[in-house]
N, C-alpha and C positions, 0 to 999 in steps of 0.2 A: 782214909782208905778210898782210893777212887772207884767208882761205879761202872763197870763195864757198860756201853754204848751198843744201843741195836742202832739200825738204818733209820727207822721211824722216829728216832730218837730225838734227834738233831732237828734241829731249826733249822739247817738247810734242805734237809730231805722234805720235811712239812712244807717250808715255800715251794719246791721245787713242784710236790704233787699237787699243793693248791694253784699254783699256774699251771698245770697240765688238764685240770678239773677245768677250771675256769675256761679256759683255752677249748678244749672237750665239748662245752657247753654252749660255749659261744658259736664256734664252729659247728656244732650241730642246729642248733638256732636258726643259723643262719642259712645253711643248708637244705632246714624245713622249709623257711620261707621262703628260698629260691625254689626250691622243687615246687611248693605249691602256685607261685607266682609265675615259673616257667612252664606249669601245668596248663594254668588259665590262659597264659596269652598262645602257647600253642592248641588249646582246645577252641579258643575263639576264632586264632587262626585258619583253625580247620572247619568252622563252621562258616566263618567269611567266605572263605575261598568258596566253599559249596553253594552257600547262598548266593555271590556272584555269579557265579556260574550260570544258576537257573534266569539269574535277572538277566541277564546278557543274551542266555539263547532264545529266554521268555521274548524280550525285545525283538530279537530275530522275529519270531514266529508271531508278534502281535503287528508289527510290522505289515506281514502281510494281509493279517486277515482287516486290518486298518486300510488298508490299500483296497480292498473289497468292501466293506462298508463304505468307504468312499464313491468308489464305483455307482453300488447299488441309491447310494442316494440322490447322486449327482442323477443318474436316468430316472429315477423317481421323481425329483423334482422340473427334472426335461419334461417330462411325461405329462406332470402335471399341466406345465404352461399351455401346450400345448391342446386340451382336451377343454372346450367353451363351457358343458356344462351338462350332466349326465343326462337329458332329455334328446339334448344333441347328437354326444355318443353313442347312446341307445342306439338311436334311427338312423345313423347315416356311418352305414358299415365300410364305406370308401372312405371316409374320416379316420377310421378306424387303421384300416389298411395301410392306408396312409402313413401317420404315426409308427405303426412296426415298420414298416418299410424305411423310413426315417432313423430308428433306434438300432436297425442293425448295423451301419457303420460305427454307431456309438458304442454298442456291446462288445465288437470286435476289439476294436482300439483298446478298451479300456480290460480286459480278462481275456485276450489271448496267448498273452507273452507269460502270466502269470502260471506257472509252473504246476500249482498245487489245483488249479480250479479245472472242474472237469466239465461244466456244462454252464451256458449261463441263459436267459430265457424274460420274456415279459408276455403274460396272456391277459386277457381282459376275464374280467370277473362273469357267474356263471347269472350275475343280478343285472348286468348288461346286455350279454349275449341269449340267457336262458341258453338251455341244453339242445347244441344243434350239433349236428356232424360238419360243420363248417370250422375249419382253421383262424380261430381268433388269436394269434399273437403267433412267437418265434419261438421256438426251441433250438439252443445251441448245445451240443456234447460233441467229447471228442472222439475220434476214430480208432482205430489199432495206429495210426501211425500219427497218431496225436496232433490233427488237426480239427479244426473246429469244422462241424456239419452241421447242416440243419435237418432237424427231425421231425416230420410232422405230427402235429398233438392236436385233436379237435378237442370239442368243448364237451362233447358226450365222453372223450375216454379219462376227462376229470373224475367223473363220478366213478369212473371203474378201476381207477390207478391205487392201488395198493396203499403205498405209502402218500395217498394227494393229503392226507391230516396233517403230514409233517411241512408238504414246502404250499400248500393251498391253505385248507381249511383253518389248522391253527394262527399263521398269522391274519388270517381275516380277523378270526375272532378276538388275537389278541390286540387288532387291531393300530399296531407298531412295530415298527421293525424288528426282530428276532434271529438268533443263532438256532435252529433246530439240533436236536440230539442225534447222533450217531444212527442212520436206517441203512435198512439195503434195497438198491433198486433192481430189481429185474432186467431195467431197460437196460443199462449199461454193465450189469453183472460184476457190480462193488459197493463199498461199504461209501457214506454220501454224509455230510454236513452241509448247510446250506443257511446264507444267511438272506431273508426274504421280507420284505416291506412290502407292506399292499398302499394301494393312491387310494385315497379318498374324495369325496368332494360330496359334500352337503351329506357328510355321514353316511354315503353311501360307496361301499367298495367296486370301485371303477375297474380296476388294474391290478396284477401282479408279478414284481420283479426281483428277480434271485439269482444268484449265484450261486451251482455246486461246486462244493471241495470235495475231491478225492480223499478219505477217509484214513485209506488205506498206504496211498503214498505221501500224506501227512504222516503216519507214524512208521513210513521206513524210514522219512528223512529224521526224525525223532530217534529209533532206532538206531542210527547211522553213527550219532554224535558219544564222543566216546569222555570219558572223564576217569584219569589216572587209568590204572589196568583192571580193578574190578568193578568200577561205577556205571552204572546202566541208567536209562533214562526211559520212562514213558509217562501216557498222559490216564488223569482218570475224571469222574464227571467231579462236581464241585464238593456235592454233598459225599462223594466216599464210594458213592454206590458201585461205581462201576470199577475196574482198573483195566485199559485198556493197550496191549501190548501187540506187535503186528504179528509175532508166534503163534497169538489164541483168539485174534479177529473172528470172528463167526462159529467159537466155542459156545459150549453149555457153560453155565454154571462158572461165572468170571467173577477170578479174583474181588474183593473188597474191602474196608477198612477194620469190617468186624473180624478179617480172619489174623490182624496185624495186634500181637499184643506189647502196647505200648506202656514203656518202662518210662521214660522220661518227657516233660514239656506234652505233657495229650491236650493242654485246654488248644494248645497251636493249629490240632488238626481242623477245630471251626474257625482257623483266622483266613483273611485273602494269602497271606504269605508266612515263611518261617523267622522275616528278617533279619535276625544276626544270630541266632538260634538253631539248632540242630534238633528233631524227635529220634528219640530211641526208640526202637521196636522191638518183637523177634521175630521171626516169620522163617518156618520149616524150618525150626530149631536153629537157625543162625542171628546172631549178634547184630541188627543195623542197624544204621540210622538215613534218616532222608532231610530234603529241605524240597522248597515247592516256593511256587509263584502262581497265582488267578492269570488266566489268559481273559483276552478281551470276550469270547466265546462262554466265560464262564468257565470251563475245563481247569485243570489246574495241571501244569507241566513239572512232574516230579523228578527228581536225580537221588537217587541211592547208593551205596556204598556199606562196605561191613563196617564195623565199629572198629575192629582191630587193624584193618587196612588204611583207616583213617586217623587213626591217634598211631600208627606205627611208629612216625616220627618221635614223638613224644614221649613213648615209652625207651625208643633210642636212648633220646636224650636226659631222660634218669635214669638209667642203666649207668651212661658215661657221667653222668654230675655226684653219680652214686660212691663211684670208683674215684672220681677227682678229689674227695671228700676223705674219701678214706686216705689216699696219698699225703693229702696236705694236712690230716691229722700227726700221720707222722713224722712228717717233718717238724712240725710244731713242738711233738715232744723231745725230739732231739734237741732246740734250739730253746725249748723250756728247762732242759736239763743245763745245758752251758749257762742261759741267762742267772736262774737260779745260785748255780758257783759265783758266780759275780756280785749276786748282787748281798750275797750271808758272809762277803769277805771281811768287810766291818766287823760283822758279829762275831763270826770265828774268831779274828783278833782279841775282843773285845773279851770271848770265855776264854781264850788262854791265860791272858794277864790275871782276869779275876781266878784264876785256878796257881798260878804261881801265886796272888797274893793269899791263899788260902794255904800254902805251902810257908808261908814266912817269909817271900820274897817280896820284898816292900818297895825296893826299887826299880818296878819297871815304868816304864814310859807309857802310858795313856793317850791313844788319839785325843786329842782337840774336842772339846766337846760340842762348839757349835763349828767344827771345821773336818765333820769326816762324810765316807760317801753319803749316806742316807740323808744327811742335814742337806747337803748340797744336791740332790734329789728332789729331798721335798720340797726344796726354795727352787729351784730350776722349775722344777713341776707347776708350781702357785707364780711361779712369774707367767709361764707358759699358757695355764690355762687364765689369767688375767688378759693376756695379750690375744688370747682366742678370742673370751668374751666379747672385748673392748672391738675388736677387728669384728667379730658377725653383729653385733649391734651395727657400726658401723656399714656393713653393708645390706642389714636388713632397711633400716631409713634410705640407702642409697637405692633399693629396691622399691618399697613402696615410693618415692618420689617417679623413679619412671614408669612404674607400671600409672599413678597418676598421670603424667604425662602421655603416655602410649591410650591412655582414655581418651584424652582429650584432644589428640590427635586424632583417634580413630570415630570421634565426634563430629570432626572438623572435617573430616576427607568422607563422611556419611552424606553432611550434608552439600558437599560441593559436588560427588555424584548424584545426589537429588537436583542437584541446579542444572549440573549437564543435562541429563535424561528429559528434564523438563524441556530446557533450551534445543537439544536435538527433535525432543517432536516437535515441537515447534515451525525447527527448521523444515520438516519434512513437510510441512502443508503450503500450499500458496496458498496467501493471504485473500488474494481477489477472488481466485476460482474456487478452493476450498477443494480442487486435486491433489497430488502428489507433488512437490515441489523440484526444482530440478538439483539441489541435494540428494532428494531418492533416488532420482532418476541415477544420478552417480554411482551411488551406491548399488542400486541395482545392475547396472549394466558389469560392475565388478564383477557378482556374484552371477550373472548369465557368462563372463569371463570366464568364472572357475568353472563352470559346468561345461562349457565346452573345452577347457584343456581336459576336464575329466570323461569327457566322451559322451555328457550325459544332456546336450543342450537338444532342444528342439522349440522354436520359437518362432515370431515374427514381428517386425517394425512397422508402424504404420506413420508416417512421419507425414503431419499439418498443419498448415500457413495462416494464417485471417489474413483475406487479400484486402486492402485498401486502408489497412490501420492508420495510416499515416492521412490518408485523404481526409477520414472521418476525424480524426482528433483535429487536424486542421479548418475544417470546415463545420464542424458539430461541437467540438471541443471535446476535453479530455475523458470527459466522465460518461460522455455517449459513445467514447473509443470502448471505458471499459468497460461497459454494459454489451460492447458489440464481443470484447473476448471472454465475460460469463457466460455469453447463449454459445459463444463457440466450442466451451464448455459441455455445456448441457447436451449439445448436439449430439458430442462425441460420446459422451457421459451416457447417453440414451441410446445409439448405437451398440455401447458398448458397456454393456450392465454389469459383467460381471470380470471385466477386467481393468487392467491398471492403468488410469492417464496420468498424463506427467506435461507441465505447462516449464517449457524448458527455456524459455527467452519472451520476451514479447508478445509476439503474436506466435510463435514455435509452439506446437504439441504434437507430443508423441506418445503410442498408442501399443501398450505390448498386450497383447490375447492373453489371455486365458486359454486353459489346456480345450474347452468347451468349444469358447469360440475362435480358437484356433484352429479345430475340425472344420470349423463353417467360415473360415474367412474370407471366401470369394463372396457367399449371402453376407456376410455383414460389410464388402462393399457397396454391391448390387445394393443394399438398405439407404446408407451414408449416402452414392449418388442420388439417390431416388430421392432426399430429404434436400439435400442439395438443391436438385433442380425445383423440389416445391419451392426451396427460399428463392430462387430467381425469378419464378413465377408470381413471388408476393409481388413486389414492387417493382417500377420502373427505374426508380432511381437506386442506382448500387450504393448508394452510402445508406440509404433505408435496409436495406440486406444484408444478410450474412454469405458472403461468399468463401470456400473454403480450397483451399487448392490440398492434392496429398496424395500420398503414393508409399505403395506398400512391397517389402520383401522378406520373401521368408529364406530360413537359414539353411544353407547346402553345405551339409558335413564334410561334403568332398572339397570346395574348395574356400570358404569362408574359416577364418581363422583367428578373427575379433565380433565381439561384437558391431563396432566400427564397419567393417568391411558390409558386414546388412544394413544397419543405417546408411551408409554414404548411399549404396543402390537406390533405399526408400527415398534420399531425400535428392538424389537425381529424378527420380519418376515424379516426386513434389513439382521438382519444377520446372519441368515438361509442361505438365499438367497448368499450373502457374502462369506460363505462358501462354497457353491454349486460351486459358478463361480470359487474361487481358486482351487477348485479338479478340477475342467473342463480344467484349464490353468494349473494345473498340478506347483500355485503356492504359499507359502504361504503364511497364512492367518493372519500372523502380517497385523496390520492397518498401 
């Protein structure tokens, strides 16, 4: 009697749902993993991009107050050169005078074009002057039509000025340079940062020079910057305390860290930065998150955004991996139903025959017993995965041999850029002078190239000769030649302290200023001749002297167009000059 058959019954139905399971499984498996893997790289994603973000505008904005710390120390250090020694400056208030009168082309130059600063200023200390109604230093702020004005400030209205703790008294006491906190001045009627360095000398506070920042049009340009549709930007103090938006500027009772209650990453909020990280928060019951950057100021330049604005993407993208998933399951089980019929046709076979031989039919044919599909499956299969093995062994040794290789390489090309690096400084010194070599010199005039295609050059050459090189190595020999172009060296060297010589041939030197004394480069010739004429003055004989011939131009935007075009001027006025001195010494004027 034959057995009636359900679905479940059959061997092909059981393979058919064990491949659909399996399949199911696998497919969802693998689904998790991508969702959670596709989770992470678009959540880091979105925490990069933010994180950039603040590093990039942070940059912008340290930028500048970099630019003012610069300023401020560059006059600071002016200041000081200047000033013999506070017994001096005590008593002799024309000395005094003097020096501010001197600092204000320097103050100009250096914080008028800068956008954000509102005032800039150097007074002499109250341990100097003592409290008089006499004008001791300059006061710079700008106007309604944002020009710079001088204001006058005595030394009695220190002690009466409101906020003098913030750009006065404090950095006395702290005695180094400082970013003050956020005040508000009366004088100019807005909110003021300032960063202020007092001069010293023998521990006693001489001078004081600062720079105000506009507080307030710091944070509309803050304000301004916008990031995706709902991301806002402002600044707050380091420690949390304060949160500072241009909306609530001169509010009661401003925003702070304690009113932000933070769900994720809180140890972040005592770091300088968020770096590849995101904090969650909530604040007025909405979802956010922020990232932030330490400005040089100390401040911290924060970017915000909601939480579900920011992972929008994300949530997109498993919604659709969700549905792709679900699609490709069913196709799966369509294609696990057809494989399934295929692959139970053996068997099927295989129960019919054993059912007619259970019937008394003796003669049927039998598939092959090592020659039907499944035998040639499973041998197909075990040759297959043999040929797999054999082949990734094979390319995993093919692998580690290059990545050995790719070591040893990257070994090899570590240390031959060590040799360069070594071998270019090198090049960049002369050997004799221990100045810039005329390699720098190349290279630099490159990059004063690129600054004037970019609009941004302002410079000048001073191009100089050692007259009589050739007389002296002929007649003193060679080693009293090079002793004559070391002091010609030094000369220049001394001249010019804080800018870059370059010994570009022979007896050739050329002389690019500095931003300092390129303010003052008609005094640092009027120095050079002066030193000059003392060397003629030593001796009678010109080979016992150093004589120097040279000639200087500076750069006109309007019609110079290389750097070339200002050296070839310099080194026409060279040697002019060159000439002049040989009629004078009565020698000639071969080089």
């Amino acid at each position: 009697m034959k057995k009636s058959k359900t679905f479940f019954s059959s061997i092909s139905a059981k393979l058919m749902m064990l491949i659909i399971a399996v399949t199911f499984v696998l497919a969802a498996t693998l689904v998790t993993v991508s969702l959670v893997m596709t989770s992470k790289i678009l959540t880091e994603e979105a925490a990069s991009h933010m994180n950039l973000f603040c590093e990039e505008r942070g940059d912008d904005l340290n930028t500048e107050l970099l630019r003012i710390e610069d300023a401020v120390t560059s006059l600071s250090r002016w200041a000081k050169s200047k000033i013999p020694d506070v017994e001096t400056i005590s008593d002799d208030s024309e000395l005094r005078d003097k020096i501010v009168d001197d600092a204000v082309d320097l103050i100009c130059f250096m914080t008028e074009d800068n956008k954000f600063i509102q005032g800039a200023y150097i007074h002499y200390s109250l341990d100097i002057t003592g409290v008089t109604g006499r004008e001791e230093g300059v006061y710079f702020t700008r106007d309604d039509n944002g020009n710079f004005v001088d204001i006058p400030f005595t030394q009695e209205e220190i002690e009466n000025d409101p906020v003098a703790d913030y750009w006065y008294y404090g950095p006395i006491r702290n005695k180094k340079a400082l970013w003050t906190k956020p005040y508000f001045d009366y004088s100019v009627n807005d909110y003021l940062i300032s960063y202020v360095e007092p001069v010293y000398i023998d521990d006693v506070p001489v001078a004081i020079i600062g720079v105000d920042i506009s507080f307030s049009r710091l944070l509309e340009w803050v304000d301004s910057l916008e990031y995706h549709e709902t991301g806002y930007v402002y600044l707050k103090e380091g420690d949390g305390s304060v949160h500072y938006h241009i909306d609530e500027l001169g509010h009661d009772n401003l925003h702070s860290d304690e009113e932000d209650q933070i769900i994720e990453n809180e140890e972040l909020m005592s770091q300088p930065a968020t770096g590849d990280k995101l904090i969650r928060y909530y604040y007025e019951g909405r979802d956010r998150v922020m990232a932030f950057v330490t400005l040089r100021n100390g401040m911290k330049f924060v970017l915000c955004d909601g939480y579900d604005d920011i992972y929008k993407e994300r949530a997109l993208t498993m919604i659709l991996m969700v549905s792709i998933t679900i699609g490709i399951e069913f196709v799966f089980a369509i294609i696990a139903t057809y494989m399934a019929s295929r692959v139970t046709t053996p068997l099927r076979k295989l129960t019919e025959a054993a059912n007619e031989i259970s019937e008394g039919d003796y003669d049927v044919v039998l598939p092959p017993e090592d020659n039907n599909e499944i035998g040639e499956l499973s041998r197909a299969l075990r040759i297959a995965v043999d040929n797999i093995r054999a082949r990734k062994d094979e390319i995993e040794a093919t692998v580690r041999a290059q990545d050995r290789k790719i070591e040893e390489d990257a070994k090899t090309m570590k240390r031959q850029e060590d040799d360069l690096d070594i071998m270019k400084n090198l090049a960049y010194i002369d050997p004799l002078t221990k100045v810039k070599s005329k390699h720098a010199y190349e290279d630099t005039v490159k990059y004063i190239d690129e600054q004037i295609k970019n609009g941004t050059a302002e410079f000048a050459v001073v191009m100089c000769d050692l007259n009589y090189l050739k007389h002296i190595n002929d007649n003193l020999g060679h080693k009293a030649g090079d002793e004559a172009i070391k002091k010609t060296a030094g000369i220049l060297c001394s001249v010019f302290p804080m800018s870059t010589v370059f010994r570009i041939g022979g007896d050739e030197f050329v002389v690019i200023p500095s931003v300092l004394e390129y303010a003052k480069i008609d005094e640092k010739q009027e120095l050079l001749k002066k030193l000059l004429v003392e060397q003629h003055e030593s001796s009678d004989n010109y080979l016992e002297r150093i004589s120097i011939a040279f000639g200087c131009a500076v750069f006109d935007r309007k019609k110079d167009h290389s750097f070339h075009e200002v050296f070839d001027r310099a080194d026409q006025i060279m040697y002019e000059d060159k000439r002049r001195i040989h009629e004078r010494d009565g020698i000639s004027t071969e080089r």
